[in-house]
PQR file of N, CA, C, O and H, with PARSE charges and radii, in Angstrom:
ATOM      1  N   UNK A   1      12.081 -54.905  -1.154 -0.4000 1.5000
ATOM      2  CA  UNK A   1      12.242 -53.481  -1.451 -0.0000 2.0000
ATOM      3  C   UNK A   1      11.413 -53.039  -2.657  0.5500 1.7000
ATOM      4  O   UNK A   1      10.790 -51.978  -2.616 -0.5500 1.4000
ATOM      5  N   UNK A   2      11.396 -53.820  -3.711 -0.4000 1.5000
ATOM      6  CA  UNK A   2      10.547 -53.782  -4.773 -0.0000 2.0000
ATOM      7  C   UNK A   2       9.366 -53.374  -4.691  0.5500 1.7000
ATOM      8  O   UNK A   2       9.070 -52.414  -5.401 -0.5500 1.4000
ATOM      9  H   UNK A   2      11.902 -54.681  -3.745  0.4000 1.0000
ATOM     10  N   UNK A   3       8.459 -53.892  -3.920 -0.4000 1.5000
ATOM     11  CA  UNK A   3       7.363 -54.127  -3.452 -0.0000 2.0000
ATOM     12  C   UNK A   3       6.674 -53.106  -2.383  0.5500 1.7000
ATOM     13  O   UNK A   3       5.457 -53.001  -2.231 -0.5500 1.4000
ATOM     14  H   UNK A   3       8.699 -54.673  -3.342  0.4000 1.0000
ATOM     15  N   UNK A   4       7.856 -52.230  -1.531 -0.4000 1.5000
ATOM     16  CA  UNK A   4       7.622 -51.375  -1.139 -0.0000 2.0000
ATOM     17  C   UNK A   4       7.665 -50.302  -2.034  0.5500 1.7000
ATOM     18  O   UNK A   4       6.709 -49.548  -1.850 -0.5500 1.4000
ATOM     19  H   UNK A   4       8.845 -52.315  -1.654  0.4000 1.0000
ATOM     20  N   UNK A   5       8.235 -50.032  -2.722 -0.4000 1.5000
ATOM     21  CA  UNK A   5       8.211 -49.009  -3.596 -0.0000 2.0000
ATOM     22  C   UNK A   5       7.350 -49.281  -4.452  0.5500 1.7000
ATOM     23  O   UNK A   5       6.748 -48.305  -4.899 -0.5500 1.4000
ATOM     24  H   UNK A   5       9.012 -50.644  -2.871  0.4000 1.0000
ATOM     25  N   UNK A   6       6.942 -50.738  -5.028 -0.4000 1.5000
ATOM     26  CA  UNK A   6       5.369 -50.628  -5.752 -0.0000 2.0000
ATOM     27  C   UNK A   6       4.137 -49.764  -4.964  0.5500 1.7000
ATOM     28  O   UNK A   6       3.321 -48.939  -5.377 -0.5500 1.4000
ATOM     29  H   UNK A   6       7.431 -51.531  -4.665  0.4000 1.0000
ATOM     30  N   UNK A   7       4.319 -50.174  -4.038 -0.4000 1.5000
ATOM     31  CA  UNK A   7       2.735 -49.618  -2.706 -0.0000 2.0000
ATOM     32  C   UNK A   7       3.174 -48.416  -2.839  0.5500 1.7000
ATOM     33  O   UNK A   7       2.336 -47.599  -3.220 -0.5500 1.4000
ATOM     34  H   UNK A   7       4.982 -50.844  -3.703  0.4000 1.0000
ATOM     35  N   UNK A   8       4.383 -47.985  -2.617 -0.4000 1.5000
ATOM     36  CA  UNK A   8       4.394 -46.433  -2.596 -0.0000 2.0000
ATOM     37  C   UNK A   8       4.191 -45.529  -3.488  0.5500 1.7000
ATOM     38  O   UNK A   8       3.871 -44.379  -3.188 -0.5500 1.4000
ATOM     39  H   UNK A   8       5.064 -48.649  -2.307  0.4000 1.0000
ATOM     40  N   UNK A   9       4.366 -45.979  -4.802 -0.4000 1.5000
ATOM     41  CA  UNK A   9       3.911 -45.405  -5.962 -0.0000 2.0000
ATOM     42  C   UNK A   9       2.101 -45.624  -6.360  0.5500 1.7000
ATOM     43  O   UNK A   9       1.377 -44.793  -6.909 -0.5500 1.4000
ATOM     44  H   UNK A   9       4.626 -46.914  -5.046  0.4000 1.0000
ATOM     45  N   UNK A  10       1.716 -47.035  -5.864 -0.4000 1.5000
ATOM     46  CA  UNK A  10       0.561 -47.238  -5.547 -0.0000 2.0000
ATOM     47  C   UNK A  10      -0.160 -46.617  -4.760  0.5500 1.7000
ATOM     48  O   UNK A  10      -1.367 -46.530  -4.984 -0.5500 1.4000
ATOM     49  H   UNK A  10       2.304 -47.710  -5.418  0.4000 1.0000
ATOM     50  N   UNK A  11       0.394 -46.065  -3.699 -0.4000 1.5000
ATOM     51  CA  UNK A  11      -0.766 -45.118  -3.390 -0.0000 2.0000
ATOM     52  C   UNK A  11      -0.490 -43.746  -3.019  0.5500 1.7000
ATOM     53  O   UNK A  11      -1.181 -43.139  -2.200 -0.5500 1.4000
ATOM     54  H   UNK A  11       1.374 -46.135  -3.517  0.4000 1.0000
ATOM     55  N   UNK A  12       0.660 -43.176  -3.697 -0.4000 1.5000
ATOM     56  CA  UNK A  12       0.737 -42.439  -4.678 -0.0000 2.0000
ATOM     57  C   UNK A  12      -0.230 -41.978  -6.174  0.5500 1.7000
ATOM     58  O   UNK A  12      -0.615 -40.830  -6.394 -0.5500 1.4000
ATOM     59  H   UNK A  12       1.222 -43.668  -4.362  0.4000 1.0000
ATOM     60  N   UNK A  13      -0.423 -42.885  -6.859 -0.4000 1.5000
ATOM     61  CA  UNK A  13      -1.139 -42.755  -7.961 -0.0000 2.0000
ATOM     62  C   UNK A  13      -2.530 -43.265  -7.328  0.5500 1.7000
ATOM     63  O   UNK A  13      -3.211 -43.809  -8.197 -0.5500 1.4000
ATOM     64  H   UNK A  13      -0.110 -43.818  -6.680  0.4000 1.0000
ATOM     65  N   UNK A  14      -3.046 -43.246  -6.263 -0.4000 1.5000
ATOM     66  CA  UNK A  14      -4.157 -43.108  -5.479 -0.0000 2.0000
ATOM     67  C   UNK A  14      -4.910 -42.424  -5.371  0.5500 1.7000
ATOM     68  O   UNK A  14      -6.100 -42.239  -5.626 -0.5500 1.4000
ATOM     69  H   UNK A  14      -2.493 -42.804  -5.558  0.4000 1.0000
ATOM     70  N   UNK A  15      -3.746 -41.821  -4.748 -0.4000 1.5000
ATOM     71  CA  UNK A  15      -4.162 -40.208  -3.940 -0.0000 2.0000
ATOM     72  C   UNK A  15      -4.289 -39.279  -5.149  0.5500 1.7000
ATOM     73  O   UNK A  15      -5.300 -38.614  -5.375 -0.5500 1.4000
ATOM     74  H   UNK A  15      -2.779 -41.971  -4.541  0.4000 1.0000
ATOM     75  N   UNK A  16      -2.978 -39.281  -6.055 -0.4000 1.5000
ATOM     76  CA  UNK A  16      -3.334 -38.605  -7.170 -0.0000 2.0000
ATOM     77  C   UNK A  16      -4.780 -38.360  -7.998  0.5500 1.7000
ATOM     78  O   UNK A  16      -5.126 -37.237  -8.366 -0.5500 1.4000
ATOM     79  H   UNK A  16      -2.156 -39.821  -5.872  0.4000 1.0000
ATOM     80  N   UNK A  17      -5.571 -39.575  -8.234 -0.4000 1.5000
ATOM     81  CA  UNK A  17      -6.246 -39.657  -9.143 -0.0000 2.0000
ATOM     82  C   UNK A  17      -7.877 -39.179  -8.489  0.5500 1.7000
ATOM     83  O   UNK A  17      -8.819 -38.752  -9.155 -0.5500 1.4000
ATOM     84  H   UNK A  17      -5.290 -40.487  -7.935  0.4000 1.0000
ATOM     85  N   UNK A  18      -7.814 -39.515  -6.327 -0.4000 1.5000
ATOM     86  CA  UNK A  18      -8.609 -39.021  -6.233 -0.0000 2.0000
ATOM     87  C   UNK A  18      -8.925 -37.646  -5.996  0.5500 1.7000
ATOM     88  O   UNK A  18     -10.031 -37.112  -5.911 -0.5500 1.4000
ATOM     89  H   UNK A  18      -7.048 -39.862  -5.786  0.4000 1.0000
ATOM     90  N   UNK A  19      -7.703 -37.127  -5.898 -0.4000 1.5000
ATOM     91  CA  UNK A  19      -7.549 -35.423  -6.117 -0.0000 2.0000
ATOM     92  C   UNK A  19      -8.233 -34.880  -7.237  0.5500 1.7000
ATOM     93  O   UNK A  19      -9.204 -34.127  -7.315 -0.5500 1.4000
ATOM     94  H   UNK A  19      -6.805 -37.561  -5.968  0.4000 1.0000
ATOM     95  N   UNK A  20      -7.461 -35.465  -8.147 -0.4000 1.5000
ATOM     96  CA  UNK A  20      -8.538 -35.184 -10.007 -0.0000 2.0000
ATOM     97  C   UNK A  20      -9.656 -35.489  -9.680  0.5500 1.7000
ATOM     98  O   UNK A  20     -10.284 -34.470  -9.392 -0.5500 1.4000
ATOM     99  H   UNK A  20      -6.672 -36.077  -8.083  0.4000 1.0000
ATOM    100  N   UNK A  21     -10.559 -36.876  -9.514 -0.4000 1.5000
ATOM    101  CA  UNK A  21     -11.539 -36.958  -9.175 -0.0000 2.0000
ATOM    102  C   UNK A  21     -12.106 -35.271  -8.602  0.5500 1.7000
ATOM    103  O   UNK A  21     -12.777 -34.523  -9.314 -0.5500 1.4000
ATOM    104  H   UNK A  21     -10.049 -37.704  -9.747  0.4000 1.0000
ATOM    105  N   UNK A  22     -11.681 -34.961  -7.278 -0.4000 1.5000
ATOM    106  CA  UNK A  22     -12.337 -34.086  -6.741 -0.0000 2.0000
ATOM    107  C   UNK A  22     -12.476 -33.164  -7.082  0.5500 1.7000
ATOM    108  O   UNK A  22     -13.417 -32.442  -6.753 -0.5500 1.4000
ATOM    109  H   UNK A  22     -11.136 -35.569  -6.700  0.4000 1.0000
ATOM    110  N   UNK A  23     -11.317 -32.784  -8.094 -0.4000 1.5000
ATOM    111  CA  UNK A  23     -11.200 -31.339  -8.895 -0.0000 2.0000
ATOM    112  C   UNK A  23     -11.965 -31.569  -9.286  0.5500 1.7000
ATOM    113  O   UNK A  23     -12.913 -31.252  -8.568 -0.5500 1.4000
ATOM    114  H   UNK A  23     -10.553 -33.370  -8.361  0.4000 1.0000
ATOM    115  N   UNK A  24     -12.463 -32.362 -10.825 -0.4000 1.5000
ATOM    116  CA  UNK A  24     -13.196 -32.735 -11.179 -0.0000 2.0000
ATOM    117  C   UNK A  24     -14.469 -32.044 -10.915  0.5500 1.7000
ATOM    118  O   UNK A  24     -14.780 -30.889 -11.204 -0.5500 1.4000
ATOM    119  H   UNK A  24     -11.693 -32.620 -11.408  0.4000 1.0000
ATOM    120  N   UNK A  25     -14.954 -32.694 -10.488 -0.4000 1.5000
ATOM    121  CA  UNK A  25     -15.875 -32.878  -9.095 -0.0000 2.0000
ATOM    122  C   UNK A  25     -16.678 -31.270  -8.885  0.5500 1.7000
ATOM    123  O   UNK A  25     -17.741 -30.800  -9.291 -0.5500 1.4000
ATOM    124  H   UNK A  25     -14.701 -33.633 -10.253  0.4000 1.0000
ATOM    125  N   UNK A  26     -15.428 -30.701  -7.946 -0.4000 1.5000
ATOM    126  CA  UNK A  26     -15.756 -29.323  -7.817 -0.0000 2.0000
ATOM    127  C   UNK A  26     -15.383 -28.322  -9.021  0.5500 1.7000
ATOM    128  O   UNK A  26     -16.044 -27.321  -8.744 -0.5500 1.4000
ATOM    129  H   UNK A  26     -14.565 -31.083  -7.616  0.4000 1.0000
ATOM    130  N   UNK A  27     -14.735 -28.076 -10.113 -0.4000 1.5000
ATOM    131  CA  UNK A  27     -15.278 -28.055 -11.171 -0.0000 2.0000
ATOM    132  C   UNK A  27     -16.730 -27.918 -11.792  0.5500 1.7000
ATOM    133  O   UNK A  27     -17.253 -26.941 -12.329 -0.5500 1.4000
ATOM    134  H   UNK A  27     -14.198 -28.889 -10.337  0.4000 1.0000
ATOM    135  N   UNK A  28     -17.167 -29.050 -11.583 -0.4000 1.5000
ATOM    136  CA  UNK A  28     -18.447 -29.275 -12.376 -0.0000 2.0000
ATOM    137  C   UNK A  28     -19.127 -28.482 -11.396  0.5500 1.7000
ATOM    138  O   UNK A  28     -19.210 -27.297 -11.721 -0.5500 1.4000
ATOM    139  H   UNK A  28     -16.742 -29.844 -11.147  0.4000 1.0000
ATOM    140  N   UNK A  29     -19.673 -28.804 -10.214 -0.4000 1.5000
ATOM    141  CA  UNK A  29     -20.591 -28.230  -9.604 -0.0000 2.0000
ATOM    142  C   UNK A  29     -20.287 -26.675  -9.470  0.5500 1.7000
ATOM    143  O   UNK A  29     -21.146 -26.067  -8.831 -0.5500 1.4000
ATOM    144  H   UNK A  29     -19.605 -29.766  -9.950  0.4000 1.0000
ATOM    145  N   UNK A  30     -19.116 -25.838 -10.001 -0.4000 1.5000
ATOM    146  CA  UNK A  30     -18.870 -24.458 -10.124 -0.0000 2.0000
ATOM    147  C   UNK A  30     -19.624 -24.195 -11.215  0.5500 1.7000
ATOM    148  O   UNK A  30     -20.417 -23.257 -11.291 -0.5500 1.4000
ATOM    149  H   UNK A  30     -18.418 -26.332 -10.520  0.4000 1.0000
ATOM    150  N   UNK A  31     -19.362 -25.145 -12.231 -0.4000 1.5000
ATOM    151  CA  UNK A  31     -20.053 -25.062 -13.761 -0.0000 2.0000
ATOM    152  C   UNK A  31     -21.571 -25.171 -13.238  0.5500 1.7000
ATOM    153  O   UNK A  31     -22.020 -24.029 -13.346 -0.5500 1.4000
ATOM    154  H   UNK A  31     -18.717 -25.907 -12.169  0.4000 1.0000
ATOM    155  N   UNK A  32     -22.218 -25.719 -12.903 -0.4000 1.5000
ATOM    156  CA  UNK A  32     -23.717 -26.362 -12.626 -0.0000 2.0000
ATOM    157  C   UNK A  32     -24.371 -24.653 -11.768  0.5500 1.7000
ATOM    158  O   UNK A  32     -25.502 -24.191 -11.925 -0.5500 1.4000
ATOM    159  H   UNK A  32     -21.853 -26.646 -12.816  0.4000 1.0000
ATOM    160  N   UNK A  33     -23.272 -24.051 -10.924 -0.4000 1.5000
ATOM    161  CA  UNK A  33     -23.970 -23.143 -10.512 -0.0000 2.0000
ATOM    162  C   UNK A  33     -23.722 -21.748 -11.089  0.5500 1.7000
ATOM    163  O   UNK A  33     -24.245 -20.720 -10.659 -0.5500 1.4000
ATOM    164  H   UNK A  33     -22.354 -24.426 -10.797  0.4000 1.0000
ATOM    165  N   UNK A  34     -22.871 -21.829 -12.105 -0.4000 1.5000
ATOM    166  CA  UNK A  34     -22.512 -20.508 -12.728 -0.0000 2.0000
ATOM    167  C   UNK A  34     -23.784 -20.407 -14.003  0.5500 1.7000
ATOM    168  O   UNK A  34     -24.279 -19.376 -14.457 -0.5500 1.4000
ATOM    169  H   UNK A  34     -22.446 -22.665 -12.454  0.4000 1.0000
ATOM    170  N   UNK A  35     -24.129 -21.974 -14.415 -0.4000 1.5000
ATOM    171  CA  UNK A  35     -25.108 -22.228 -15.461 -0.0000 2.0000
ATOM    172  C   UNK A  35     -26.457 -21.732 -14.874  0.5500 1.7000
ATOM    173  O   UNK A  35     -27.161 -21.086 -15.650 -0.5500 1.4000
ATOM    174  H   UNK A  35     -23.727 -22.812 -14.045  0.4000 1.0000
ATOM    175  N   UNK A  36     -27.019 -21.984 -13.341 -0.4000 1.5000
ATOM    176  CA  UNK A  36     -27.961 -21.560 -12.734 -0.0000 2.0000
ATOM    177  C   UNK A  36     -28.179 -20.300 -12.396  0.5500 1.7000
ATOM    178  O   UNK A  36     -29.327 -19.871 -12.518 -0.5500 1.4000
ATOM    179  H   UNK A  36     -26.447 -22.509 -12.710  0.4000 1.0000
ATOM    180  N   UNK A  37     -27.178 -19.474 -11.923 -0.4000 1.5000
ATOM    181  CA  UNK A  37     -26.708 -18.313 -11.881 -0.0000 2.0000
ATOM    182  C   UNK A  37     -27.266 -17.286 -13.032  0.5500 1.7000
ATOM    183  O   UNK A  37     -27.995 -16.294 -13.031 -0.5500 1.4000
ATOM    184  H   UNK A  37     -26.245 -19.822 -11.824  0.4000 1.0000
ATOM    185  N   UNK A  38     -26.616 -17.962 -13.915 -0.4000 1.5000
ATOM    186  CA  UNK A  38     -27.114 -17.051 -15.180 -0.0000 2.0000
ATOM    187  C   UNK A  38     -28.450 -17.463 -15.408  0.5500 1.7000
ATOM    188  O   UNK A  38     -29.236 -16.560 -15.122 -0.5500 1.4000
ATOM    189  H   UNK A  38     -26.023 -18.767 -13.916  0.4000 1.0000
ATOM    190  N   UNK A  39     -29.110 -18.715 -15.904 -0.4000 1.5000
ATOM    191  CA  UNK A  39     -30.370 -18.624 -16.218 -0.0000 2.0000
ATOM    192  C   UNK A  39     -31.526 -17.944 -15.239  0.5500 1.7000
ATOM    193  O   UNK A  39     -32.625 -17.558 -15.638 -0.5500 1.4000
ATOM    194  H   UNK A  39     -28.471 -19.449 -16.136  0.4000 1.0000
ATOM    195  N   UNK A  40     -31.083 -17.884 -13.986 -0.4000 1.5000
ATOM    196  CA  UNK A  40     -31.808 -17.278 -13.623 -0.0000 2.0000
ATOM    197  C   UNK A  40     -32.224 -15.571 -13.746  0.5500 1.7000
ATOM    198  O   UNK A  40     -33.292 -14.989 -13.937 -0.5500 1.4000
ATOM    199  H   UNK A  40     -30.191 -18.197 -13.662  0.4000 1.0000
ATOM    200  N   UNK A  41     -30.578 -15.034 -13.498 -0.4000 1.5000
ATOM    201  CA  UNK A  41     -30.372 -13.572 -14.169 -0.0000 2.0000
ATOM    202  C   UNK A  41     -31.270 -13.807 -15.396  0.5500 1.7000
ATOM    203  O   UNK A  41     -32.413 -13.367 -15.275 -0.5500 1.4000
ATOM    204  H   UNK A  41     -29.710 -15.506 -13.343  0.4000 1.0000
ATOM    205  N   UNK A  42     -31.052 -14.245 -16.227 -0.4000 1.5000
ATOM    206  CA  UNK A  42     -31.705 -13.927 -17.777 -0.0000 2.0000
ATOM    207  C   UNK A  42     -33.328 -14.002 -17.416  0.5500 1.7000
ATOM    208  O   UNK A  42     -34.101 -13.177 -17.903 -0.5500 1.4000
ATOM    209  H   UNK A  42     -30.123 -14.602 -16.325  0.4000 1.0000
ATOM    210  N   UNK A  43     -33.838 -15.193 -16.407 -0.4000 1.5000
ATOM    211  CA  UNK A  43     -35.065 -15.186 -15.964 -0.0000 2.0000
ATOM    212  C   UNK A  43     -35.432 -13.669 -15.303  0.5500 1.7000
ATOM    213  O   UNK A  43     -36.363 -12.945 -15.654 -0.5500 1.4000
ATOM    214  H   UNK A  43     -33.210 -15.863 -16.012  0.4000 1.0000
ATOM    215  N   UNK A  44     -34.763 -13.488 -14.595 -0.4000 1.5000
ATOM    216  CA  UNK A  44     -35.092 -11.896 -14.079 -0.0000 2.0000
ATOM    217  C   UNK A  44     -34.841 -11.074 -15.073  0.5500 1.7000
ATOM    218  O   UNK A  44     -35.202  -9.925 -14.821 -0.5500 1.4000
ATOM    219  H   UNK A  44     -34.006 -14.076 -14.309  0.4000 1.0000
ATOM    220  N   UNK A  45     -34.391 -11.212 -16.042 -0.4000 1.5000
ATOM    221  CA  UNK A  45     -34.336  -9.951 -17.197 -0.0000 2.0000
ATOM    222  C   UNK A  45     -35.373  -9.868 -17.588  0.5500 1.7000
ATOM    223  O   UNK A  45     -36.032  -8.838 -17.725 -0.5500 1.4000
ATOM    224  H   UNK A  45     -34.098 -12.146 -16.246  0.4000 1.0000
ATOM    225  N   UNK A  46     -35.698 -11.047 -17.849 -0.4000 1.5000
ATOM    226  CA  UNK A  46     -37.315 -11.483 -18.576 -0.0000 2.0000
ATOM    227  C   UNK A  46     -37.994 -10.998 -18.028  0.5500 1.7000
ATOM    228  O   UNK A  46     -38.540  -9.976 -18.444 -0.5500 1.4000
ATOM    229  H   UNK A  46     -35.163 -11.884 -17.738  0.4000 1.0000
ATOM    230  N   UNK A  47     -38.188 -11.406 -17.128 -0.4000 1.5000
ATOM    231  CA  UNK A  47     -39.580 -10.931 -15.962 -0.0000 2.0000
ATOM    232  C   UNK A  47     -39.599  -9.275 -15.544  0.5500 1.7000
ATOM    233  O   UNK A  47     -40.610  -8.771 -15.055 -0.5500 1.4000
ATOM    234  H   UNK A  47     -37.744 -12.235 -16.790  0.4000 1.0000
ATOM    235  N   UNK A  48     -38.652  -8.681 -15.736 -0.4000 1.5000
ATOM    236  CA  UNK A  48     -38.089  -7.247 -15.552 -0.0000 2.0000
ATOM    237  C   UNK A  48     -38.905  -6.321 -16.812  0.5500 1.7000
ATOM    238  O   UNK A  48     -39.359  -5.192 -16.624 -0.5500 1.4000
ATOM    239  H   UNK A  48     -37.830  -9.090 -16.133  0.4000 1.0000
ATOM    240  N   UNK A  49     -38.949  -6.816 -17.668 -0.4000 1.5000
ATOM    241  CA  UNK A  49     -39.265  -5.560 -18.995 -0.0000 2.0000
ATOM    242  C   UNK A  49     -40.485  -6.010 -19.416  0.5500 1.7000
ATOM    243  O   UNK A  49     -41.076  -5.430 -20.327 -0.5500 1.4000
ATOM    244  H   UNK A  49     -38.581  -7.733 -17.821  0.4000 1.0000
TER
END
């Protein structure tokens, strides 16, 4: 019984961590395109005046 409830918490804290991972994850690449996003706007400001 022990042992089942180890695995179950085991992959439990599995699944958990690859969720974060993914947040993570998608996170960053929101960041990576909000950063592109703007430099480019500012590039078109530039190029504008």
């Amino acid at each position: 019984m022990p042992t089942f409830l180890f695995l179950e918490g085991r992959i439990c804290y599995e699944y958990a961590s690859n969720k974060k991972k993914r947040l993570k994850r998608f996170f960053f690449i929101i960041l990576i395109k909000l950063s592109l996003a703007q430099s480019s706007i500012t590039f078109y400001g530039n190029t504008q005046q």
